[in-house]
N, C-alpha and C positions, 0 to 999 in steps of 0.2 A: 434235764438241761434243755433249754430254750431251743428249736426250729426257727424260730420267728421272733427277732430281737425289735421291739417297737421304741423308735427317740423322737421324745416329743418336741416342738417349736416355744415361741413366746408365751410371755404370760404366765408361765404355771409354776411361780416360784412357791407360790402353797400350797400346792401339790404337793403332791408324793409318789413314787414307784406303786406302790400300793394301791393307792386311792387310783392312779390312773390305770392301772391294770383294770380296775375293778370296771371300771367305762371301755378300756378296749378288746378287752377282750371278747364281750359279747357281741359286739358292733363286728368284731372280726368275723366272729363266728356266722354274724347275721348273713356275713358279703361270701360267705363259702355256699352257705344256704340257697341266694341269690346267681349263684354262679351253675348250678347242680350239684354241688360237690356232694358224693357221700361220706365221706372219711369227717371225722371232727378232728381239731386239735385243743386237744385237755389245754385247761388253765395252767396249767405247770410246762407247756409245750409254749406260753407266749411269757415273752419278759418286757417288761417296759425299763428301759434307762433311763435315770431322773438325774437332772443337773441344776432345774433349777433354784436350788436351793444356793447355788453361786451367787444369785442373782437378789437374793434376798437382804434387804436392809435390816442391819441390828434396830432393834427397837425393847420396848417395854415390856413385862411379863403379860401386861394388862393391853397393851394398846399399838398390838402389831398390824402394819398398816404400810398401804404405798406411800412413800415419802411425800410432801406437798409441792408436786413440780409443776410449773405451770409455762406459759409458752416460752420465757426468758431461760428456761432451764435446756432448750434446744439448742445443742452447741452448733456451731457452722460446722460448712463442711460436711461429712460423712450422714451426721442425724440430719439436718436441714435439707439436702438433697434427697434422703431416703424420706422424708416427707412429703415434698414436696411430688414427688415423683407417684405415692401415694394418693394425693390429691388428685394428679391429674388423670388416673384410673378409677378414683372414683367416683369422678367428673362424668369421663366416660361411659361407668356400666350403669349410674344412678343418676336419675333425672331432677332428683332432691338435695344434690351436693349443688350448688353452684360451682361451674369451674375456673381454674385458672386465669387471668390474661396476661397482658406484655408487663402489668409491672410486677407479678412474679419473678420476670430474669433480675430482679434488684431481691438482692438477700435480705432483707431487714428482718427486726423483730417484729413488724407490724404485717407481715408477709407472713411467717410463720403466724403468729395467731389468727390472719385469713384464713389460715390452712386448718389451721385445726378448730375455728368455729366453722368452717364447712363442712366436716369429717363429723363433726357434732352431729350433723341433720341425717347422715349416711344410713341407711339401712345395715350397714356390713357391722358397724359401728356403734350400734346402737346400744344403751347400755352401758359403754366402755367408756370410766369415767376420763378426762382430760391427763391427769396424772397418771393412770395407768396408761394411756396409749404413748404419753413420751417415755415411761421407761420403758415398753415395749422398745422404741427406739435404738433404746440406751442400752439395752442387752443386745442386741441388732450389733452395732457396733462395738463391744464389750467382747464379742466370740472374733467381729474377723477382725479384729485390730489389735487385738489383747494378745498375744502371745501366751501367758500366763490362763488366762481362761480357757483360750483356745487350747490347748495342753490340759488341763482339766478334764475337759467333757469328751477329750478323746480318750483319755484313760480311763473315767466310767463306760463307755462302750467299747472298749479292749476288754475290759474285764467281762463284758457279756459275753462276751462271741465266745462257741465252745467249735469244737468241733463236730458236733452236732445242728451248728445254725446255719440252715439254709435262703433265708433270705430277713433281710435287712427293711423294715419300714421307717421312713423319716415324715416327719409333717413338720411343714412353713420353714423355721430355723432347724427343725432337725434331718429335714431334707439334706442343709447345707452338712451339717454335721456327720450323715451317715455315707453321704459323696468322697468327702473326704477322709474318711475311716478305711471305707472302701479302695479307695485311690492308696492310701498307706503302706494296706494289708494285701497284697495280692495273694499272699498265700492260704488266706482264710477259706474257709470251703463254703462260702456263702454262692449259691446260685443264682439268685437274684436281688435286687434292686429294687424299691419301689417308693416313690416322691409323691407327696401329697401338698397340693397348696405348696407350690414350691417357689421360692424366690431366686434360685440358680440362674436363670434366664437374663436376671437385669443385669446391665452388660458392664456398666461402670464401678457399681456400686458393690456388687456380689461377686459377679462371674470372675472379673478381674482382681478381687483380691483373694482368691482361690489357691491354694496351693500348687495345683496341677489342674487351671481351667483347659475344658474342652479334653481331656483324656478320658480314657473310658477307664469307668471305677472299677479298678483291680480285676478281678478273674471270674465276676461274674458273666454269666450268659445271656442275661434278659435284665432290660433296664425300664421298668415302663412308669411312665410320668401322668397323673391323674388332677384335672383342675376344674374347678368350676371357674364359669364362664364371669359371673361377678367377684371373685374372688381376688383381691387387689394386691396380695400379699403377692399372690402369683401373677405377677404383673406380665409375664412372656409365657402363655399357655404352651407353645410349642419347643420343647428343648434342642429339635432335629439339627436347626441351623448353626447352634453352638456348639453340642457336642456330639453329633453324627443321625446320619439315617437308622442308627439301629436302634435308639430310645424311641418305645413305643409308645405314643402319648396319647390322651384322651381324652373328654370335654364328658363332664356330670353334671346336674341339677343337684342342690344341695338346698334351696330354696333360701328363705329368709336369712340362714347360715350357714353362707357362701365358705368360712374357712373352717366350720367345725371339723375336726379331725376325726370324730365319730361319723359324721353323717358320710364322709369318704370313707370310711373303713369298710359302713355295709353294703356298699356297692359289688352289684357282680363285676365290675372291671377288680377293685381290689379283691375280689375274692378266687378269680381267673389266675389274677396274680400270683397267687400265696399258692392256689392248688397247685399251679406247675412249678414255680420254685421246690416247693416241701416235695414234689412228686405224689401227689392226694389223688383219687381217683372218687 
């Protein structure tokens, strides 16, 4: 049974529990290594929770694939704002986005596709075709507005957590996901907390449609929050002001891949992490 329960963020609807175990667990292992740890924890000691499989469009035996969305498919409102909010972070840490001006505050659809053929040029972004970063989106809002979803992917991480899991990892949306598990469950014997690339911080959009924003998550002890400095998903590096002095936060280099979840795992901040949670020595 799992020590170390890992829920992944966006994107990884063709994934699998499997296949992502098989990426973090050694990246986990890399960041105990980095840290001094001498204790390992066996592959059977980490669990990855996979939901995105929710997220996944029916399609052909032959020709599975992201739907063909393009900027008309960003609804107002919740997606449009998470966009555009987006943009104007990655305005900021990339000198290759072009950024926002005043007729941004005008919602159009020709606004949104400024937005996302600026996001095109991004470093963070690169790679990530047009349709995949709107349903990025669309799962974004799919978890806090869906009821039905949201109910979902907390019942696959109920089902991890043994009484044996002492600390809890989330990246980008499963940040959000393991916050609020945590907040649920206080009686879980989870010691720690730990965010990666975290979007909890943006104030309008996440934080406020939170079940219990700004509480401290259930009956952990140690909450520490881990971002890169380019990383736009985590658009509020510092969690303190939102939900107390006691989240301990911290700034990493991840280089060209500001939100990989692997390149945060093998850090000795996440590997500090996991030791004193698990109590590793």
């Amino acid at each position: 049974m799992a020590r170390v329960v890992c829920i992944h963020g966006i994107g990884q609807q063709y994934a699998g529990e499997r296949q992502l175990h098989t990426a973090w667990h050694p990246a986990l292992a890399d960041g105990l290594l980095r840290a001094g740890t001498v204790s390992a924890l066996d592959a059977d000691e980490v669990r990855c929770v996979f939901y995105g499989d929710l997220f996944r469009p029916p399609g052909r035996t032959l020709a599975v694939q992201d739907p063909p969305l393009d900027a008309s498919d960003v609804d107002e409102g919740f997606e449009t704002e998470l966009l555009l909010s987006i943009w104007a972070e990655a305005a900021r840490t990339d000198e290759a986005v072009l950024p926002p001006d005043a007729r941004t505050l005008a919602r159009t659809p020709q606004t949104v596709q400024r937005a996302l053929n600026a996001l095109s040029r991004s470093r963070f972004f690169a790679g990530v075709a047009l349709r995949g970063l709107v349903l990025d989106l669309k799962q974004v809002r799919a978890y806090l507005c869906d009821p039905a979803v949201q109910t979902a992917v907390q019942e696959r991480v109920a089902a991890a957590v043994t009484d044996r899991t002492r600390v809890v990892v989330g990246h980008s949306l499963g940040s959000v996901v393991a916050y609020e598990a945590l907040c649920a469950h206080p009686e879980w014997p989870v010691r720690g907390l730990l965010t990666l690339g975290s979007p909890l911080g943006i104030r309008n959009l996440v934080y406020d449609r939170l079940r219990k924003p700004g509480a401290w998550p259930g009956g952990v002890g140690t909450w520490t929050n881990i971002a890169d400095e380019g990383d736009v998903v985590a658009l509020v590096k510092d969690l303190r002001p939102l939900f107390g002095d006691r989240v301990d936060c911290h700034l990493v280099h991840n280089g060209s891949r500001a939100h990989d979840a692997t390149r945060y795992l093998n850090t000795p901040q996440v590997g500090r992490a996991v030791t004193d949670g698990c109590g590793l020595d």
